[in-house]
Structures are given as C-alpha cells and as structure tokens.
N, C-alpha and C positions, 0 to 999 in steps of 0.2 A: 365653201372653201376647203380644199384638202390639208390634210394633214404633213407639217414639213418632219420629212424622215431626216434620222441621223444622219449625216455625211458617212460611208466609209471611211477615209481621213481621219475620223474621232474614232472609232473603232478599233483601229489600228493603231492610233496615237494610247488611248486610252489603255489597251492593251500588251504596248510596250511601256507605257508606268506601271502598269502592275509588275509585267517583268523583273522591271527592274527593284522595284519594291521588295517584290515574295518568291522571281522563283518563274518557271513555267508553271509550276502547279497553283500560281497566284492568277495566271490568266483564265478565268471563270466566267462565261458568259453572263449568268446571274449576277455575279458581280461588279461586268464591266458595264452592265444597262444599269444598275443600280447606281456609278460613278456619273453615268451620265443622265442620269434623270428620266431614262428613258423603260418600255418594255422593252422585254430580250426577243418578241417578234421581230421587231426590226433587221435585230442581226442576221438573220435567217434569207432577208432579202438580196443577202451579200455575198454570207458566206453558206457553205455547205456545212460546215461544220466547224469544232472550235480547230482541228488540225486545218483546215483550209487558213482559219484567221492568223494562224500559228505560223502557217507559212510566207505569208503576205507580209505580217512583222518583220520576220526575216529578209523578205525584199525588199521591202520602204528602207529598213536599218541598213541592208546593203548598200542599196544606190545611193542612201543620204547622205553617210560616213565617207561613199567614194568615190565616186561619178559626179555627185552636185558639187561637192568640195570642188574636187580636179576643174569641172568646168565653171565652178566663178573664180580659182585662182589662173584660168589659164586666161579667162574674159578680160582680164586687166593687162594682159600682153607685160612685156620686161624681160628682163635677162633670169637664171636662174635665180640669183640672190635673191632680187626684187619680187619673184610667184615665192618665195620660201617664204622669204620676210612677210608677204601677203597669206601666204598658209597658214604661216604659225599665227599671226591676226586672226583667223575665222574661226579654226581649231579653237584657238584659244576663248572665243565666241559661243563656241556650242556648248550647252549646256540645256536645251529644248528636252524632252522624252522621246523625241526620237535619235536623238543625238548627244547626247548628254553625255557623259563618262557612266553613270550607273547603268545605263540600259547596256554599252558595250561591256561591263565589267558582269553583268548578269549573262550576256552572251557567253561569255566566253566559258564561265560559271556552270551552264548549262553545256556549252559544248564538252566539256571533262567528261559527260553521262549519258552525252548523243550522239552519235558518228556523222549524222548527216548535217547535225549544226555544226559538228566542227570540221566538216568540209566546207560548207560556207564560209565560218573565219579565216579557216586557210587561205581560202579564193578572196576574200577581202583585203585582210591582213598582206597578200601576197599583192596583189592591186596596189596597197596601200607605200607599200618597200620600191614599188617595182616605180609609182610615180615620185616617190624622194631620189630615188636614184638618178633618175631625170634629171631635175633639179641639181641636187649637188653635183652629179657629171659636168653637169654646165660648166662649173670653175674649178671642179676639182679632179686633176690630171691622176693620181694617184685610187685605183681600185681599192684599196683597201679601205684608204681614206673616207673612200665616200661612205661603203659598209657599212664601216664603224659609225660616222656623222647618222648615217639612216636609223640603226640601230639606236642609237644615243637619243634623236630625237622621236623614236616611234616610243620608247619604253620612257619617256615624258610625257609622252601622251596618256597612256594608258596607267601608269605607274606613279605618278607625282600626287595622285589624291590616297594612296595608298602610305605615303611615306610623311611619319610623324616627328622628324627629325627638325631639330633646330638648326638654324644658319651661323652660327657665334658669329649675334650681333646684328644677324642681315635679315629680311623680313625674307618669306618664299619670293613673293612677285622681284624683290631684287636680284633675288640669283636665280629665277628663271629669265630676268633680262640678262643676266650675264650669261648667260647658258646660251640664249637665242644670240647674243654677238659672237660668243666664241663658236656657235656654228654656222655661222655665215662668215667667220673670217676667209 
C-alpha cells in the first residue's frame, strides 16, 4: 500500500494561514510540513521552490476572492440588487484561509514591500470594482453614484474588521444590515 501524499490544496491552504498569521517571511516550508503532519519532501513533489508555492498562493487567493465569488453570485441569475444582496451573503461567508479577511489584509500588507504582489491586488482589487459596477449599474442611472456605492461597499469589505468603533446603541451586524439596505436602495 502507498503512501497518501499531501494534497497540493493543503499546501497552499496551509500556507496562506501562515501568511496571514506572520507575514510572507512566516511561509516556511519546514514549518508549513510541520502544521501539517507531514515531511517537507513532499512539498518538493509540487513545488520547485518555496517562490513557486509563493506564487500559486497568490493565484488560488486570486481566483477565490474573484472569479469563484462572480461565478456562484452570477449562478443564481436576478437583476442587479438580487446578485448584490447574494454577494454581500457569500462575502460575508468567507472567512476560510483562503478567503478570510486576514489572508487579504496580509496581501495587501505584503504588497506595500512587493511590486509584483501589488500588481496582483491591483488586478484583483480592480476585477473586484469592475464587477460592483456591474451590479449597481443595473439600477443605478447615475455614474457617480454607483463609484461611490462600489467604493463604500468594497472598503467594508476590507476595512469593517479594522474599525473598533462603537454604534451608540447598535450592535456591528446591525449597521452593517443597515449599510447593506441603504446600498441597495
């Protein structure tokens, strides 16, 4: 009976927890076979090196944040409101390592000191503006309008775990329901 090898998929998972934990300089091969129970041979079946697994993070986190999103909120078909009101539900959903708010918040963290990752968030980030716009276009006749609503809901996405502000009186999850009707009015 052979030996079952790690999945790539853990690899890659396991290694954007770390990210998000410590940092690229917390993605350690030695360290990530140690999270998983595993030797660090394995890794080697995969990757070339730890900048190959380095990059691959980067494309899992791409596609997951923006491509899979888009296509399970476009899968459920509806007018603008209805794929929003469905967005903000999934978004609001992630919290996996690969998808989580801390792996994005460590990207971005890391892009400040990378060029090439922060051509990637660009490219995401810009993905990310380019399918709200969509969306609120749907019902909303005014350019600016929509901007702003994009704007407003992309930096709740990224920005609402950051902020330790009281509600006078309101819990968070209530004024982020209020936040989600006044942006879909």
């Amino acid at each position: 009976m052979g030996v079952t090898r790690t999945p790539r998929a853990k690899w890659i998972e396991e290694g954007l927890r770390a990210l998000a934990a410590g940092g690229p300089e917390a993605v350690r091969i030695e360290s990530l076979a140690q999270a998983l129970g595993v030797s660090k041979g394995g890794f080697y079946g995969y990757f070339r090196n730890r900048g190959a697994l380095l990059d691959e993070m980067l494309d899992t986190w791409e596609r997951e944040v923006s491509e899979a999103v888009i296509e399970q909120v476009e899968s459920g078909g509806g007018d603008g409101r209805t794929r929003l009101d469905r967005l903000f539900t999934i978004v609001a959903a992630l919290d996996g390592p690969v998808t989580g708010t801390p792996v994005d918040l460590a990207i971005r963290d890391w892009a400040r000191r990378d060029e090439s990752v922060a051509e990637r968030l660009r490219r995401t980030d810009n993905r990310r503006m380019e399918y709200l716009r969509s969306l609120f276009g749907d019902f909303c006749p005014d350019e600016d309008d929509v901007e702003v609503r994009c704007l407003v809901a992309f930096s709740l996405r990224i920005g609402t775990h950051l902020i330790a502000a009281d509600h006078a009186g309101r819990t968070r999850a209530e004024v982020m329901e209020l936040t989600r009707t006044w942006l879909l009015r």
